[in-house]
N, C-alpha and C positions, 0 to 999 in steps of 0.2 A: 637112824642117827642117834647117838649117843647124848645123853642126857648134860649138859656143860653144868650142871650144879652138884649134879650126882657124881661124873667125873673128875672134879677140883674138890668135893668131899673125898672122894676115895683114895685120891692122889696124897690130899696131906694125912690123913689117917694111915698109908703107907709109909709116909715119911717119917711120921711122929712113933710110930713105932720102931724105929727101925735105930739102933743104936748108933749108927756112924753118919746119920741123916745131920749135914751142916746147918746152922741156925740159917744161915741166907738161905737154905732150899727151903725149910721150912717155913720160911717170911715172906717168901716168893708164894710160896701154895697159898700161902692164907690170902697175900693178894688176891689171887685168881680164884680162889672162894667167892672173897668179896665182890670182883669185878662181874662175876659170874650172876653172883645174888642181885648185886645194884642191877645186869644189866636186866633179869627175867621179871624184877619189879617194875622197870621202866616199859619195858614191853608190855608185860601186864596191864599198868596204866595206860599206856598208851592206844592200845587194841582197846577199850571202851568208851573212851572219850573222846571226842569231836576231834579236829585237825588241830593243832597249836597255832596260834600266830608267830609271826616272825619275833615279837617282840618277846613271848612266853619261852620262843626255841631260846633265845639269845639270855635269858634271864636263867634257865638250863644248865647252859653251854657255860655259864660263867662257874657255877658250881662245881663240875666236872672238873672244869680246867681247872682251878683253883683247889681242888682237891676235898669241896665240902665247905671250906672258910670260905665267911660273907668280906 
């Protein structure tokens, strides 16, 4: 299985090189950079630490959905 950080690096470094690459393709990759990076540091976290309580998923969940703003 293909590595999704390594993947979405190599994709916008495809893009950004690439003279006719539209700024939405290339604002799109860096999304998926990011989404890529937040989710392997969440798993990260997550794989050595106890289970979360309901109250810590939801306090998470807010962040996420909200885009990062408290």
């Amino acid at each position: 299985m293909a590595d999704p950080v390594l993947s979405a690096r190599g994709r916008l470094a495809g893009l950004m090189s690439r003279p006719g690459a539209t700024p939405a393709a290339i604002l799109e990759a860096k999304r998926e950079l990011n989404c890529a990076n937040a989710e392997r540091a969440i798993q990260k976290a997550l794989d050595v630490a106890p289970p979360l309580t309901a109250e810590q998923r939801a306090r998470l969940a807010v962040l996420i959905v909200g885009g990062g703003s408290k």
